[in-house]
N, C-alpha and C positions, 0 to 999 in steps of 0.2 A: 382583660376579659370581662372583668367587673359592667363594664359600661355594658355591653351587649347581652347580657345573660337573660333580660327579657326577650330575648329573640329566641333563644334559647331554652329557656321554661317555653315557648308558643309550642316551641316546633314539637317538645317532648309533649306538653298534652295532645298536641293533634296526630302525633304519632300515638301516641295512647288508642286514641278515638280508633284510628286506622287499622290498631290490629285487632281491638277488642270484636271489630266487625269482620276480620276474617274468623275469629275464635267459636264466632256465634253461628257462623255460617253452615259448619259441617253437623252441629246439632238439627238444625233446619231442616238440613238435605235428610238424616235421618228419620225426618217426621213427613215429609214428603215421600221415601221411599217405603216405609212400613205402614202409615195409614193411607196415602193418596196414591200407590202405586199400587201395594202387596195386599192393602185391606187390614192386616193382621188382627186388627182392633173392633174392625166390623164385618165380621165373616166372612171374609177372606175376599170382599168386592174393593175395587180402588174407587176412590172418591176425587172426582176434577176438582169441585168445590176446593180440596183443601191443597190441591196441589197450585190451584190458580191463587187461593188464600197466602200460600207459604209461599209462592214463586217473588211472589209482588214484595212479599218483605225482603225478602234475598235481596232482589234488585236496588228496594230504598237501601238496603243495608253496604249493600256493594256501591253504589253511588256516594253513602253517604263516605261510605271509608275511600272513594275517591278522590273526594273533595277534601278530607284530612289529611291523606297523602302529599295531594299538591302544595296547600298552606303547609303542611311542615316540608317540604321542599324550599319552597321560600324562604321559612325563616330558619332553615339550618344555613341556607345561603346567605344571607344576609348576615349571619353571627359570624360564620367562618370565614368570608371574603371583609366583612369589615377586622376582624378580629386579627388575617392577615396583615392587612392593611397599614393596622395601627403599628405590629411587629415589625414589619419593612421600613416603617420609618425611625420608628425608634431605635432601629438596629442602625441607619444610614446616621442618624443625627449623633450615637454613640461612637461610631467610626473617625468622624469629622472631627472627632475631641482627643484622638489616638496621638499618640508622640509617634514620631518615625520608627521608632523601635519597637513598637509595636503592633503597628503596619507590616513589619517588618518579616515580627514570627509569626502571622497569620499567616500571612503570602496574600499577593493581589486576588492569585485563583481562587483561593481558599473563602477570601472572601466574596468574590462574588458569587460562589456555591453558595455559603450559607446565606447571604441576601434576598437568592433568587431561588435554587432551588428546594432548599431547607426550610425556608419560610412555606414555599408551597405547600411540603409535605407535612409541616407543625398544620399550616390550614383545611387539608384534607384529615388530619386526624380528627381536630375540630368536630368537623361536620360529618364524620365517622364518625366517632364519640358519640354526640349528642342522637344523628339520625339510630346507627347501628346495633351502638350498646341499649337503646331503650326496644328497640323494634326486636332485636335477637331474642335478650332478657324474657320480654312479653311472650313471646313466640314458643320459647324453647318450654318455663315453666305454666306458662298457657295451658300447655299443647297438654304437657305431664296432667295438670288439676281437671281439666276437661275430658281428658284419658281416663282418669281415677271416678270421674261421676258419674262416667259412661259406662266403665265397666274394670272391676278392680282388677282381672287376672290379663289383662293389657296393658294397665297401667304398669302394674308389676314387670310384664316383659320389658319393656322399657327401660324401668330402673334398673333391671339388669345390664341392657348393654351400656344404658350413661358412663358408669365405670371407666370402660375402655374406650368408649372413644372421647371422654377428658384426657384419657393418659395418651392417647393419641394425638391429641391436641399439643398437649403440655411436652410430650416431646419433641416433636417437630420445630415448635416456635423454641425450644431451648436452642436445639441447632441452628436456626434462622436468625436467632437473635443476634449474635457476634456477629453476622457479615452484615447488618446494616451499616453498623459503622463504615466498617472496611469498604462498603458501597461507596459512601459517602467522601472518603477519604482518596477514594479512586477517579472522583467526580472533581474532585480538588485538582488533583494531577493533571486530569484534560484540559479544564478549563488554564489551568497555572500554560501549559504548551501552546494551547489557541490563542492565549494573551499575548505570552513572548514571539508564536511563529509571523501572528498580523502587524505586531509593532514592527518587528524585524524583518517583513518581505522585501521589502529591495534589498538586502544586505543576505537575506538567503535565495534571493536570487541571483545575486549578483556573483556569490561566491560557488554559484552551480552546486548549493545543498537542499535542494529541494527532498530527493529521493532519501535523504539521512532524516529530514524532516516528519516525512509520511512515512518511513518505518519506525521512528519513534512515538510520532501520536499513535501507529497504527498498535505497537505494543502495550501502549497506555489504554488505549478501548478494548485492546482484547483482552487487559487484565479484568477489565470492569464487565465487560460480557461474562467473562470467565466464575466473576461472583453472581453476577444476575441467574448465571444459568445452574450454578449452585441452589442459590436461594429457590429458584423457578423448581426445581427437581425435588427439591425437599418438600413442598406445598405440591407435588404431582403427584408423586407417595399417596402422601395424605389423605386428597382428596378422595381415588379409590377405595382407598380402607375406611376411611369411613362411611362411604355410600353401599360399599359394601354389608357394614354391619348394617345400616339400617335397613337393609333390603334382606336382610337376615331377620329382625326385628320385625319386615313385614310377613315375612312366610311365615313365621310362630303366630302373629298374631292370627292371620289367616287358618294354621292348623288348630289352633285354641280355639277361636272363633266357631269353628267346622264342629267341634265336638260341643261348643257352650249352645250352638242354635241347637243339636239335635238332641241336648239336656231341655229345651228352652227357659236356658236362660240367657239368651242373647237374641237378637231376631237381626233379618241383610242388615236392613240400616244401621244398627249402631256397629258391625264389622266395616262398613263402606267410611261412614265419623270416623269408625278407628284407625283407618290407612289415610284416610284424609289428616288426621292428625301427627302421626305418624310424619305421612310428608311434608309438615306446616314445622314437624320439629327438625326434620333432616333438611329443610332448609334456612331452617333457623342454627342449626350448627353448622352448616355450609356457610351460613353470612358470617356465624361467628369467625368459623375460620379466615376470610378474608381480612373479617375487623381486626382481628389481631395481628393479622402481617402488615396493615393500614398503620394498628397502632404503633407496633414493635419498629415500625421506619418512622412514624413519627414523631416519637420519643427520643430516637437516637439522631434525628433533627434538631430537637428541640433541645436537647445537654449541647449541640453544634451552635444552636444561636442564642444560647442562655451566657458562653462562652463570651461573645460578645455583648450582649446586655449586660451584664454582671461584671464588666470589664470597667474598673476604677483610671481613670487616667491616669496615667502615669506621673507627668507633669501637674500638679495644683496651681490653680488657679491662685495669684494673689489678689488683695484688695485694693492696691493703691490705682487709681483713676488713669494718672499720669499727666495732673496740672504739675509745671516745676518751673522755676523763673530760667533755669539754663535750659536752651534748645540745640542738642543734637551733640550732646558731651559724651563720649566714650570712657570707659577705662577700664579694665582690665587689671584684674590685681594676684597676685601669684595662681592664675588661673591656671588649671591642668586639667586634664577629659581624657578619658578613658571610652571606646566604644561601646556599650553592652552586648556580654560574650566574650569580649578581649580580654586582654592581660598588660599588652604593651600600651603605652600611652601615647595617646596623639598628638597631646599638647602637654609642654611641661612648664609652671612657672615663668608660664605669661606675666609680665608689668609693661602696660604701656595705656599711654592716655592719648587720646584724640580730640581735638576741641573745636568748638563750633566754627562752622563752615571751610574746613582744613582738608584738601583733599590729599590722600592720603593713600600709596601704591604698597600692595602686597603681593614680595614674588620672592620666589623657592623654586628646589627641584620638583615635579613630580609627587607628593607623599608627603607633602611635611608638614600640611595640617595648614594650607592658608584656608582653602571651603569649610575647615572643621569651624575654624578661629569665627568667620564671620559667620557663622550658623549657631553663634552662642548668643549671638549679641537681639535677633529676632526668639530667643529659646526656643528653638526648633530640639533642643536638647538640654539637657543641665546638666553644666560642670560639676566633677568630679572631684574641684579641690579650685580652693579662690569664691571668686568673685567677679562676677560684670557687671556693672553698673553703667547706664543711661541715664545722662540728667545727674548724674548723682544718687540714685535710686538703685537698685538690686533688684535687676529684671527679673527673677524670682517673686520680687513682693509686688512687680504690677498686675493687673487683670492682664490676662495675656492679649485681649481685645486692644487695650489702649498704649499696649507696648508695641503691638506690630503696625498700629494705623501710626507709628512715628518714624517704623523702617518701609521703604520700597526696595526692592530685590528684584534686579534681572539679569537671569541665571544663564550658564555655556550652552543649555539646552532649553532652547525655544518651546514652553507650553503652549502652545494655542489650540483654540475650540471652536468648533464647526458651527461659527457665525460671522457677521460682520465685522471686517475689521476695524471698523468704530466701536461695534460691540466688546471687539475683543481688546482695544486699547480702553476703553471704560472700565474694563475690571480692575483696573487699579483705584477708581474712584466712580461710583456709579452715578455719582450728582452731579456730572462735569456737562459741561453743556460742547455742542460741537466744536465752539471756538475752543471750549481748550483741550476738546480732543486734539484739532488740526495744531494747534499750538503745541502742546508735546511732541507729534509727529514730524513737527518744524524743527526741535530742537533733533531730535534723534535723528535725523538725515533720509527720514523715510516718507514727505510730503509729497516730491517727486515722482517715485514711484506710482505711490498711490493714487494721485491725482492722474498719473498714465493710465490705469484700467478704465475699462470702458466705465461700469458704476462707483466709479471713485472708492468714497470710505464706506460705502454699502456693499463694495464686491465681498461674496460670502469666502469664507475660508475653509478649506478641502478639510478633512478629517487628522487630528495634528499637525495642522500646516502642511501639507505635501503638495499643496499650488502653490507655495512659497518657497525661493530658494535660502536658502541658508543663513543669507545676509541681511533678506531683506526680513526672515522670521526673527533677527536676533534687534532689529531695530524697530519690528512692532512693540518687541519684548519692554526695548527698554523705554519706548514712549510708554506703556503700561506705566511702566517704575516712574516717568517723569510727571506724569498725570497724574499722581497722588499728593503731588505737592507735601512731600515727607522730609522730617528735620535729617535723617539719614538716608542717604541713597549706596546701596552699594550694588558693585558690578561684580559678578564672577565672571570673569574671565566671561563676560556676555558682549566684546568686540572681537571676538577672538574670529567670526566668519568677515571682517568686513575690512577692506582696503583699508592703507596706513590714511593717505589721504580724506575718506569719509571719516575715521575716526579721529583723525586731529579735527575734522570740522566738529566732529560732537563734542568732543571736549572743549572746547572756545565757545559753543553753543550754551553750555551746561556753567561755566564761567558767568556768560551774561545772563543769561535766563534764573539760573539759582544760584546766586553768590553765597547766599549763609546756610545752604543746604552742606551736611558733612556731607563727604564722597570717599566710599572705601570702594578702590579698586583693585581685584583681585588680577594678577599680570601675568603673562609669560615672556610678550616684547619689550625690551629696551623702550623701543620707541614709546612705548603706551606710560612705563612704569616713568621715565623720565620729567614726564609733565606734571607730575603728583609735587605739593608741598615739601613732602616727605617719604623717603622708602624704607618699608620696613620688610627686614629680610630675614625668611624664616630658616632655621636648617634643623633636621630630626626634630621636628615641636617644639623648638625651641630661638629665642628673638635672636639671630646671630649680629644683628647690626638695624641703626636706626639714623636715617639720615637723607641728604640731598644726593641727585646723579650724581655732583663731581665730588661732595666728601667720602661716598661710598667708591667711586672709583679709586680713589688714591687708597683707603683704611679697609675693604672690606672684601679678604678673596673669593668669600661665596659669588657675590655681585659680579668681581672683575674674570671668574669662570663664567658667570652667564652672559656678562656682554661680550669675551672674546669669542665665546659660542656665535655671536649674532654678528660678528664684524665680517661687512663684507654685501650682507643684507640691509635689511636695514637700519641697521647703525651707520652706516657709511653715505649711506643715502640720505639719512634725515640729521645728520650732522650728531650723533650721540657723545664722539670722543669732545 
């Protein structure tokens, strides 16, 4: 906020400028009505002279406080849209540094509320703030000092009713206060439903839950209307009672008034100044009112996205570079991981080494920690007990930067983003020039295709792939992963949408193409895990067997349950026994 605060001092002195020219105004009118209208001063004849005299300054006065107005328009905007600005991004670039676990206990919704519309509302208090509290402020003890010089037993009416309608104030925002949050937290729930209902349409279409769909977002908005029109009702109160008092405040002044003229000690005009002021302070507590239900949601934004700013990463960054004379060494050393929040562990006393260019099958039931295992080795997470080492190194001491530019990852579920599919196979290296876009694509079994659309590797891609089928998203995936030209390549279970036939071609591809690249593939088919160097077989988190297709078939009954499971299919077919 530091950087913009000269925009900010602007906008407060031109807001200065701007009220002190409404403040001056009903003095004027005063001197126009009692000598240029009523005479009072000169025997009781009106003088045009001073009304033409006094009219002309109103006007420069009123012009000039228009021109003050506008520049502090300006620069409360500029403070508060830059000042947003800078919040949204620092929030987005804090994000991007989150461990999965902590993605996790925000929730997606959650956080794109606070991104998008918390931020807004931290910007709108901003420019609340600075516009508001100075223009109210001005207004409200203006109104009182200009009161008090005009005429003390109005002034005094005044401070009378200030009393209650501060405790008016102060009560109402005490009630309002608490449901900003819960606003906000309601705001989370909708968005978290609009996330999951859009990813999920074909799948809630498909399973004819549409109507179960739209009576739950519909309960989730009606809880949030439900506090909106809480808060709305509290501030509706309000409003009348305090317009009330001061409409109270003006018939005293007026009956004061009535008695101070016929003492003369008061003449019309400074009664006219007096309801003129009057009304410059009751809507200077009417702003105040809003400013505060401005602020009182802006605050409780801003504790929403300080949550995130002030959010230390989890994961520490190491120091080491990740120059090392070995290229794409595994090992694993009595590793164990535990999920946070859990109790049970997912991996237990992992020991196993991988060594350069060895490709290398990992298969289990369902649950037993192969995606956790290879999710340790990029530190998407940190173990809980052990060690993983790359190169020799303890992926905990690299920059997490130069540990993962040494892994590629392509995952069971196809990310992709609504651009070109040259674009979208570059993300794995953005310096790659076309040929080795189409050279990746060559190896992954997806050149074909591609080359079939009418704009080749320009055809744009639908919004997470949904012009894509299944197969061919999981073969952009892993051209991604192969474009990076990384000492580790692993596959989750990322052949799992594509014919036995395309996939033994990628594997023969991936043979010639990158021989001393490691390859950890995660498996469910026989046929897939059998071309691996080595199988390594997990069972409850733990290494149950390590070895070739036929010494795991003869020594290992986890293995010999999953291949008689597959005899028949393709075990039979692609010669497994």
């Amino acid at each position: 906020m530091k950087r913009y605060l000269h925009f900010a001092i602007l906008a407060a002195l031109f807001m200065v400028g701007e009220v002190l020219m409404d403040l001056i105004q009903p003095g004027i009118m005063s001197k126009i009505v009692d000598d240029g209208v009523l005479g009072l001063n000169h025997g009781g004849t009106g003088n045009l002279d001073i009304i033409w005299t006094l009219g002309v300054q109103m006007t420069a006065l009123v012009l000039f406080g228009g021109l003050c107005g506008s520049l502090n328009n300006v620069f409360v905007h500029l403070a508060g849209q830059s000042i947003g600005n800078e919040i949204r991004k620092d929030c987005f670039r804090r994000i991007m540094t989150f461990s999965f676990p902590q993605i996790d206990r925000f929730g997606t919704g959650s956080l794109v509320t606070r991104v998008t519309n918390d931020i807004t509302q931290v910007q709108n208090f901003v420019s609340q703030f600075v516009r508001g509290m100075i223009r109210t402020s001005l207004l409200m003890f203006g109104s009182i000092y200009f009161m008090f010089r005009l005429n003390r037993v109005f002034g005094c009416i005044v401070l009378c009713a200030f009393p209650f309608i501060v405790g008016c104030l102060v009560f109402c925002l005490a009630k309002a206060n608490p449901l900003f949050f819960k606003l906000q937290a309601q705001l989370d729930s909708i968005n978290s439903i609009m996330q999951e209902d859009v990813s999920g349409i074909r799948i809630i279409k498909a399973c004819v839950r549409e109507l179960y769909e739209k009576l739950r977002f519909g309960k989730a908005n009606d809880e949030l209307i439900k506090t909106q029109l809480h808060v709305l009702v509290i501030f509706a109160f309000m409003n009348p009672v305090i317009n009330a008092l001061m409409y109270i405040v003006v018939a005293f002044i007026l009956l004061a008034g009535s008695f101070e003229v016929s003492a003369g000690q008061a003449t019309p005009g400074n009664i006219m100044a007096g309801i003129t002021y009057t009304t410059q302070l009751l809507n200077g507590i009417l702003m105040l009112v809003m400013l505060f239900q401005n602020i009182s949601r802006g605050l409780a934004s801003w504790k929403r996205v300080r949550e995130i700013l002030y959010s230390e990463p989890e994961l520490k960054d190491g120091t080491f570079e990740g120059e090392t004379e070995r290229k794409g060494e595994i090992e694993f050393r009595n590793v164990s991981f535990t999920y946070p929040g859990t109790e049970r562990n997912v991996l237990e006393n992992i020991n196993l080494t991988i060594h350069q260019g060895e490709t290398v099958a990992v298969m289990g039931a369902t649950g037993c920690g192969k995606t956790t295992l290879v999710n340790l080795i990029p530190r998407f997470y940190d173990v809980t007990g052990g060690t993983v080492l790359v190169d020799g190194v303890d992926v905990r001491e690299y920059q997490q930067k130069a540990l993962r530019e040494k892994v590629a990852i392509a995952l069971q579920k196809s990310e992709l983003f609504s651009t070109s599919i040259a674009d979208n196979i570059a993300w794995g290296a953005l310096d790659s020039t076309p040929e080795d876009i189409r050279a990746a694509a060559v190896t992954a079994q997806a050149d074909d295709f591609i080359s079939s659309t009418q704009d080749g590797y320009e055809t744009m891609v639908a919004e997470r792939g949904m012009s894509l089928s299944g197969g061919q998203k999981q073969r952009l995936s892993i051209a991604r992963a192969v474009v990076k030209a990384a000492e580790i390549l692993i596959f989750d279970d990322s052949t799992s949408a594509l014919d036995l036939k395309t996939e033994a071609d990628l594997y023969r591809a991936l043979q010639t193409t990158v021989p001393d690249c490691t390859k950890i593939i995660i498996a469910q088919r026989i046929a897939t895990g059998r071309r691996a160097d080595r199988i390594i077989v997990l069972e409850n988190g733990r290494v149950a067997a390590v070895g070739t297709h036929g010494e795991l078939l003869r020594s290992c009954a986890v293995y010999q349950d999953i291949y008689q499971s597959q005899i028949g299919k393709e075990g039979e077919e692609y010669g497994c026994r």
